[in-house]
C-alpha positions as CSV (number, residue, x, y, z in Angstrom):
1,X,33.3,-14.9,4.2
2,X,31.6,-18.2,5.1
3,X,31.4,-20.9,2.5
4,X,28.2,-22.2,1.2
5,X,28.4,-25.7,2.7
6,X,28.9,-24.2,5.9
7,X,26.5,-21.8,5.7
8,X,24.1,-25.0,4.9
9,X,25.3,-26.7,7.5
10,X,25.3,-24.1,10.5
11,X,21.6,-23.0,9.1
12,X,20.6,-26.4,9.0
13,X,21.6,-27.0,12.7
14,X,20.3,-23.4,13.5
15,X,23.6,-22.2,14.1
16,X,24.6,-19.1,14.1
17,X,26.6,-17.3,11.3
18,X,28.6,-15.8,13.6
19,X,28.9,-16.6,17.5
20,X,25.8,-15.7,19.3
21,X,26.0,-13.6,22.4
22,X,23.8,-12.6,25.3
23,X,21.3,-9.9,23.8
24,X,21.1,-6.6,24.4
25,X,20.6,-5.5,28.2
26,X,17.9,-3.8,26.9
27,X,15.7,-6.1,25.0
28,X,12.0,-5.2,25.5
29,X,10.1,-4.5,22.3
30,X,7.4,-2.8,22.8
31,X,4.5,-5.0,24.6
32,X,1.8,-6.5,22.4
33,X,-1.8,-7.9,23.1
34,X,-3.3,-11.4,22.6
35,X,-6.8,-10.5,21.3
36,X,-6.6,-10.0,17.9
37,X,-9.1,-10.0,15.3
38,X,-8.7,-9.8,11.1
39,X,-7.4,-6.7,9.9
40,X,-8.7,-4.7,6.7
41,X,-5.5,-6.3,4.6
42,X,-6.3,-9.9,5.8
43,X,-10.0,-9.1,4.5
44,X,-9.0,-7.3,0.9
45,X,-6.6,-9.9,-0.2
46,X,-8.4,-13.2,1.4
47,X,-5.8,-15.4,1.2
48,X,-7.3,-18.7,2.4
49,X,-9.4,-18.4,-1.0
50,X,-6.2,-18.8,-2.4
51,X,-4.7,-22.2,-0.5
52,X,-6.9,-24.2,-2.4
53,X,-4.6,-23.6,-5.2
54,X,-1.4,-22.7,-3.3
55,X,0.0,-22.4,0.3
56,X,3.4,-21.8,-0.8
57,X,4.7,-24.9,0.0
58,X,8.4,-26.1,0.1
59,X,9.3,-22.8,-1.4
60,X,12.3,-20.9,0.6
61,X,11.4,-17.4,2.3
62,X,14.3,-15.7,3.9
63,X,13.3,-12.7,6.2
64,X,16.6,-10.4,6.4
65,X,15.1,-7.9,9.5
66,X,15.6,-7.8,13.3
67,X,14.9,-11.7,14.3
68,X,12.1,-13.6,14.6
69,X,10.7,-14.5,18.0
70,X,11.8,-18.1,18.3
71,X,8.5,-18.9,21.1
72,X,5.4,-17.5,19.1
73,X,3.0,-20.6,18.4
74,X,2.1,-19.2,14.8
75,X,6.0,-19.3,13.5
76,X,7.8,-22.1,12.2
77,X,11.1,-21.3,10.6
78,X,13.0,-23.4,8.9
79,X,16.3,-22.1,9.7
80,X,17.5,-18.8,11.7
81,X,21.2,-16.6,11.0
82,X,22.4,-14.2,13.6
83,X,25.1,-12.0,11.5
84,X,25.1,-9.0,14.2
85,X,26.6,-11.7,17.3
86,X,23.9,-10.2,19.5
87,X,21.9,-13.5,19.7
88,X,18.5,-14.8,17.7
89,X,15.7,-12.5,20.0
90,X,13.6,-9.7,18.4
91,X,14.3,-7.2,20.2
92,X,12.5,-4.7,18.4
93,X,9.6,-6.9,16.6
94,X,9.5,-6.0,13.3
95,X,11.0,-9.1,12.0
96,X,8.3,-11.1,14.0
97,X,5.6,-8.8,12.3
98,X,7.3,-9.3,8.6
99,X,7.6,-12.9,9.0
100,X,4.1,-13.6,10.5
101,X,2.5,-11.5,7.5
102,X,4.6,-13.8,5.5
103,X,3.9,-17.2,6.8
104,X,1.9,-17.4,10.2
105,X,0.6,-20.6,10.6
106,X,-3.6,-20.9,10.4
107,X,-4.7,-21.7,13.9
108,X,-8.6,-22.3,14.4
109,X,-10.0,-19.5,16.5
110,X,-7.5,-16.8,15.9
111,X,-8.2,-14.5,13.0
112,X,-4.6,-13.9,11.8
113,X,-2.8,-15.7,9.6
114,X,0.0,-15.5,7.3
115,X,-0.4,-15.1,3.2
116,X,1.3,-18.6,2.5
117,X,1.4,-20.6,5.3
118,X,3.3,-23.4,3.9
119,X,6.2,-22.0,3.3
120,X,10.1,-22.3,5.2
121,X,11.2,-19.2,6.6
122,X,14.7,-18.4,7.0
123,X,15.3,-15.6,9.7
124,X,18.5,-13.9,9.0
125,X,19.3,-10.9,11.5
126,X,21.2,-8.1,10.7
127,X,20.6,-5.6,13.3
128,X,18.2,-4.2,16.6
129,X,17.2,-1.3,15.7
130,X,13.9,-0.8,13.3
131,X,16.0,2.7,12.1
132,X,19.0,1.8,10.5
133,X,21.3,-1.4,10.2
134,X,24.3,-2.1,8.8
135,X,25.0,-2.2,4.8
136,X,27.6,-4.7,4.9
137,X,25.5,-7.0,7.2
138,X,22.6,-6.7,4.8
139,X,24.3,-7.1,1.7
140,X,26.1,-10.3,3.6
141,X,22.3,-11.9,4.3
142,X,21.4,-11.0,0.8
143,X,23.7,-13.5,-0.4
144,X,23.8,-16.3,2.5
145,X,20.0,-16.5,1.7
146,X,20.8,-16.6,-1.8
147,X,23.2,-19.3,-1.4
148,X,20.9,-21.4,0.9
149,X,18.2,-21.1,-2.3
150,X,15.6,-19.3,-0.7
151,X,13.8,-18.5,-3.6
152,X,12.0,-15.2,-2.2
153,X,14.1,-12.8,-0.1
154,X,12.3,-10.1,2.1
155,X,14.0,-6.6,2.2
156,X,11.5,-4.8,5.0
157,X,14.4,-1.8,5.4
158,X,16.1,0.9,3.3
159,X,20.1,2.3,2.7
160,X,21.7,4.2,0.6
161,X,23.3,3.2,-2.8
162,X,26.4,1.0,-2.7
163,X,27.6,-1.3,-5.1
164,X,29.2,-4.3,-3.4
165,X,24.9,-4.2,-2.2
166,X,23.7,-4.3,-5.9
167,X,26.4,-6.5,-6.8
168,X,24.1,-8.8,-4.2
169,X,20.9,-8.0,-5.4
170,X,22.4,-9.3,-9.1
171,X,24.1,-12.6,-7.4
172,X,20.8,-13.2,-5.3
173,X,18.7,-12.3,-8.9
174,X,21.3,-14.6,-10.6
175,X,20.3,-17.6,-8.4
176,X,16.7,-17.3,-9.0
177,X,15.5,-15.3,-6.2
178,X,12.7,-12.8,-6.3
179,X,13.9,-9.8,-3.9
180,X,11.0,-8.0,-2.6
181,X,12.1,-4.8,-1.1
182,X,10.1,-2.2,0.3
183,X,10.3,1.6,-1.1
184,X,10.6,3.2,2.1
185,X,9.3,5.9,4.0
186,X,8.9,9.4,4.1
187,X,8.4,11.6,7.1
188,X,8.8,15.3,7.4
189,X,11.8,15.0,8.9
190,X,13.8,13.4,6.3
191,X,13.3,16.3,4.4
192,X,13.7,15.8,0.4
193,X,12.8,12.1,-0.2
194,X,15.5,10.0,-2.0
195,X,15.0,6.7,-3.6
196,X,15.3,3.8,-1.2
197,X,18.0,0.6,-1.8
198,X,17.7,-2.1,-2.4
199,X,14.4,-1.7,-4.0
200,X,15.0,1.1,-6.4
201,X,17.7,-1.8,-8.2
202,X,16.4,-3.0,-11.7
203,X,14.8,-6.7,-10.9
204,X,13.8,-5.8,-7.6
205,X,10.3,-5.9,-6.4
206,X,9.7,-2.3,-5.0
207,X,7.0,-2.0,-2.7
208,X,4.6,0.8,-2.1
209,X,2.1,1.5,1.0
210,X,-1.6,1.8,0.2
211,X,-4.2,2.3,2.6
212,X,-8.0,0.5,3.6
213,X,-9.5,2.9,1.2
214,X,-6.4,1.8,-2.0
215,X,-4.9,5.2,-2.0
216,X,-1.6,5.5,-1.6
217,X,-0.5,6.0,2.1
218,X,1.2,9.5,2.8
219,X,4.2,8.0,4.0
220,X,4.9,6.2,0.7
221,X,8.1,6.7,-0.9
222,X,7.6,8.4,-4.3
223,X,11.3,8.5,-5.3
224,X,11.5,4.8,-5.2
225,X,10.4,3.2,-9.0
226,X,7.5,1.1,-7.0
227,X,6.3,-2.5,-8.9
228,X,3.3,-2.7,-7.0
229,X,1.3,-1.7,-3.8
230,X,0.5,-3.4,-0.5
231,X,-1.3,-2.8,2.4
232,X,0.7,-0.9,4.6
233,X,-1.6,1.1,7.2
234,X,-3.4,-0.1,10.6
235,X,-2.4,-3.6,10.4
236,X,-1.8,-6.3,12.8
237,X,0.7,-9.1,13.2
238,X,2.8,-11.6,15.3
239,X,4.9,-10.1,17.8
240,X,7.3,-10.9,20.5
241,X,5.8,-12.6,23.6
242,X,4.0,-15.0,22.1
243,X,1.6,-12.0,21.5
244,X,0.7,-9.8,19.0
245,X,0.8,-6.3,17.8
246,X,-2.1,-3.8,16.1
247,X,-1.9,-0.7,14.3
248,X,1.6,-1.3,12.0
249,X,2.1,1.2,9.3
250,X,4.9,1.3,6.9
251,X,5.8,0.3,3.2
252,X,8.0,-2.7,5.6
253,X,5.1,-4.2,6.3
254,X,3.6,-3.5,2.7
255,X,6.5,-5.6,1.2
256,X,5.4,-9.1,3.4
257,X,2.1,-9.4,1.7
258,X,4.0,-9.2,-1.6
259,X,6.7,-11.3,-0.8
260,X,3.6,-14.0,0.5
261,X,1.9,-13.7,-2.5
262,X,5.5,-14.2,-4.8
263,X,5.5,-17.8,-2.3
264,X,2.0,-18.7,-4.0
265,X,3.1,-17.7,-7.4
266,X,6.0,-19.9,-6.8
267,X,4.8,-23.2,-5.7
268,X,2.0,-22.9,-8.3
269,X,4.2,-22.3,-11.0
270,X,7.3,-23.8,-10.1
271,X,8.8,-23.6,-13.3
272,X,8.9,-19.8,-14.0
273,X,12.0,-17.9,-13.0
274,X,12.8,-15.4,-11.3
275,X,11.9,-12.5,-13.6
276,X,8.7,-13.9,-14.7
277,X,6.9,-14.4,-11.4
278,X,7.4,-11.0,-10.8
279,X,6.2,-9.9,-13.9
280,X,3.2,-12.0,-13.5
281,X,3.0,-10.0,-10.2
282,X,3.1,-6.6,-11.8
283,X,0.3,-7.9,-14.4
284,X,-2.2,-8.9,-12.5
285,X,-2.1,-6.0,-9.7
286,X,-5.2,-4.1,-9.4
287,X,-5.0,-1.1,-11.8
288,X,-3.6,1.9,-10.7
289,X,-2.2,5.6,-11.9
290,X,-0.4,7.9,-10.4
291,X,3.1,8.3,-9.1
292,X,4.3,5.8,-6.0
293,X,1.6,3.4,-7.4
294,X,3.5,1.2,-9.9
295,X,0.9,-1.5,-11.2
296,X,-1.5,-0.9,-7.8
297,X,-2.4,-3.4,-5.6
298,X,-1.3,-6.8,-5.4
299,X,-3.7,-9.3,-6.1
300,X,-3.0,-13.1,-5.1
301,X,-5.8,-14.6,-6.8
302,X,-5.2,-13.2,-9.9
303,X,-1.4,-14.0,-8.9
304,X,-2.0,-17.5,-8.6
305,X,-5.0,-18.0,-11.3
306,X,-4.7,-15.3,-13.7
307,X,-4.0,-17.3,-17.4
308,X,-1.8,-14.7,-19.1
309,X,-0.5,-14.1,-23.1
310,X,2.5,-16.1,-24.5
311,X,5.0,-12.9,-24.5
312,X,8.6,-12.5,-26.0
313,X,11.5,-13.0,-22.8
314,X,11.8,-9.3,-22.7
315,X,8.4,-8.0,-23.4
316,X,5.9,-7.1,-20.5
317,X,3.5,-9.4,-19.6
318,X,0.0,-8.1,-19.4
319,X,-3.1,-9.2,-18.6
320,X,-5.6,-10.7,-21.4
321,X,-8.0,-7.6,-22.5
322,X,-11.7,-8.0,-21.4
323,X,-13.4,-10.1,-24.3
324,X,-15.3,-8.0,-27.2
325,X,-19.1,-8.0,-27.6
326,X,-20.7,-10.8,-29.6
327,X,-21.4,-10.1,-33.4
328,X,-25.1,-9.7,-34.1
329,X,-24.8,-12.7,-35.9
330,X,-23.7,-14.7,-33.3
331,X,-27.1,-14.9,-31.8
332,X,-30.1,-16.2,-33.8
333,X,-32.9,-14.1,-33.9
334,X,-36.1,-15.4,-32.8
335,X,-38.8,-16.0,-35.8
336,X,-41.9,-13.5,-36.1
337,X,-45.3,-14.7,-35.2
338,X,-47.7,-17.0,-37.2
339,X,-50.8,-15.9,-36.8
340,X,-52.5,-17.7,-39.1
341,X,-50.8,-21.0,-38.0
342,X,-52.4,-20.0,-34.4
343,X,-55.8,-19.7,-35.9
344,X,-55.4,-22.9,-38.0
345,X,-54.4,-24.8,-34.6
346,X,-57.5,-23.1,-32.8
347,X,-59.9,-24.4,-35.6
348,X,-58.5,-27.8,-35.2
349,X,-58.7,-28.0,-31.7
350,X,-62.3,-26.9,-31.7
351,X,-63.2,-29.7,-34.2
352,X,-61.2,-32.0,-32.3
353,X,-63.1,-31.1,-28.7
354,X,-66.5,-31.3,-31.0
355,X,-65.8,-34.7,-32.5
356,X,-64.9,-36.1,-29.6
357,X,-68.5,-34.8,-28.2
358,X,-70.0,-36.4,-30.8
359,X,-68.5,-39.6,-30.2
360,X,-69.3,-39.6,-26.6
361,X,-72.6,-38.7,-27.0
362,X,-72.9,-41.3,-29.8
363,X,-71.9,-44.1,-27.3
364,X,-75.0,-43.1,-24.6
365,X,-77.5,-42.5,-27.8
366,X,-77.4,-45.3,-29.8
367,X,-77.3,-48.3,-27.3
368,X,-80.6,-46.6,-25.7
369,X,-82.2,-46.5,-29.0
370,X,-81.6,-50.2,-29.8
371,X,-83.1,-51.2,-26.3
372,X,-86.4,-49.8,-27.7
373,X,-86.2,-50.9,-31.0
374,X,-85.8,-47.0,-32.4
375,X,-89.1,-46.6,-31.7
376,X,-89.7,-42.7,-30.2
377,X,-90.1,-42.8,-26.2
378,X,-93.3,-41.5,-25.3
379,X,-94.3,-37.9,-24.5
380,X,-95.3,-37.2,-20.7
């Protein structure tokens, strides 16, 4: 087991956790485009209206997937973990798509971008294939990322129950992080669908796949106690090759735009722990019933802006009701009509217009009366 200060140090440096070798002969992910344009996720959750209050700066995201392409222009990370010894390229891409959904830089002129942009990603690889991965190595990134304080950890796979891997999840939920895991998914050939680990552990953010039109995507695992939805159908994201990649579907792609929105929540509100930002999460969700759909969408402006109840530590937090009708007191009613005020005004008026007649016709009259001494002009 690698000590902390090492871990610091190697990640620090970019070391590996364990000594890198050549990659896999065969390491050709599948090949992307570079015309891109603003998927139907990027458009329903608008982050950028968000970054005026939060880009997640400062605050810790560690990616635990397949690698992150070290060359694309849009990633920055902050520190990178090889724990399978095969070397730090994505060979498969689905780290590169998690972590650009995450925290792809804005770039003028291309449409995507990540949900908090500002914050460091950690890349922590535990295995090449998109399928399956090994429980020891993820339950070994769990806690390295713990231990290196990211302060959101990113769970975009499944596995079975184990408990040296929810003894992680509590040391990771221990040291403040929020674990955002996705719920997994469903084909017909897995048969009878079982919940999906770690995301179906108490304190983890399980994530559900909804699609463009908010319904919950087919694939979606039901068996898995889901917080909250995500988009998780037809999307598009980084890829390897300085590239990118379009029609993603899957509740591991769902869990990103969580886990970017937890990043806003946390540099906004940098003194709520661990439990509470995801509880603010869960509040302020878009509504939804139904099984697989926990609270419904996630919503980051809410996330970020929402002003929520004072509620006891174990209580859930919920979001303020919609404010009751006025009394019909509260507005004074306007008085009835004076009619015989109006009529007293018109009189006056009407003796004002005729007195001033008067007077004006009194200033012509009388000065061409004294000129002929009053006496009557003559008749012609």
């Amino acid at each position: 087991m690698i000590g902390r200060a090492l871990l610091a140090s190697m990640l620090a440096l970019q070391a590996p956790l364990v000594p890198a070798v050549a990659a896999p002969d065969r390491c050709n992910p599948p090949r992307g485009t570079v015309e891109v344009g603003e998927s139907w996720a990027q458009k329903r959750l608008d982050p950028k209206r968000v970054w005026s209050l939060s880009t997640g700066a400062n605050v810790t995201v560690a990616v635990i997937d397949t690698g992150v392409d070290l060359t694309h222009p849009q990633l920055r990370l902050a520190g990178k973990a090889d724990l399978v010894g095969s070397g730090y390229n994505d060979c498969v891409g689905h780290g590169t798509a998690v972590a650009g959904i995450i925290g792809a830089q804005y770039v003028r002129g291309v449409l995507f971008h990540g949900m908090a942009p500002g914050v460091r990603l950690l890349s922590y690889k535990f295995t090449d294939s998109e399928t399956d991965g090994k429980t020891e190595l993820l339950i070994k990134g769990i806690k390295a990322a713990a231990d290196q304080g990211a302060k959101v950890i990113n769970v975009s796979s499944k596995t079975l129950d184990h408990p040296a891997l929810e003894a992680a999840v509590r040391y990771a939920l221990a040291k403040d992080a929020v674990i955002v895991a996705a719920a997994g998914n469903v084909s017909r050939r897995d048969g009878t669908p079982s919940p999906a680990y770690p995301a179906s552990y108490d304190g983890v953010l399980a994530v559900g796949a909804a699609g463009p039109d908010g319904a919950l995507s087919e694939f979606s695992n039901k068996e898995t106690p889901v917080s909250v939805l995500g988009p998780g159908q037809n999307l598009v994201s980084t890829w390897p090759g300085r590239s990118y990649f379009k029609g993603l579907d899957g509740t591991s792609y769902a869990a990103p735009y969580v886990a970017g929105v937890v990043a806003l929540v946390r540099a906004r509100y940098p003194t709520l722990d661990q439990a509470q930002v995801r509880r603010r999460i869960i509040a302020t969700a878009d509504g939804a019933t139904g099984a697989g759909k926990g609270a419904g969408m996630v919503n980051p402006m809410q996330a970020v802006s929402a002003v929520l109840p004072f509620e006891p530590e174990n209580a859930p937090v919920v979001a303020p009701p919609p404010p009751s009708p006025l009394p019909s007191s509260a507005v004074t009613k306007a008085a009835p009509v004076d009619h015989k005020a109006i009529e007293l005004a018109v009189v006056i008026a009407v003796c004002a217009v005729g007195l001033a007649l008067l007077v004006l016709a009194l200033r012509v009259v009388v000065p061409m009366g004294r000129r002929r001494g009053w006496r009557p002009g003559r008749s012609t």
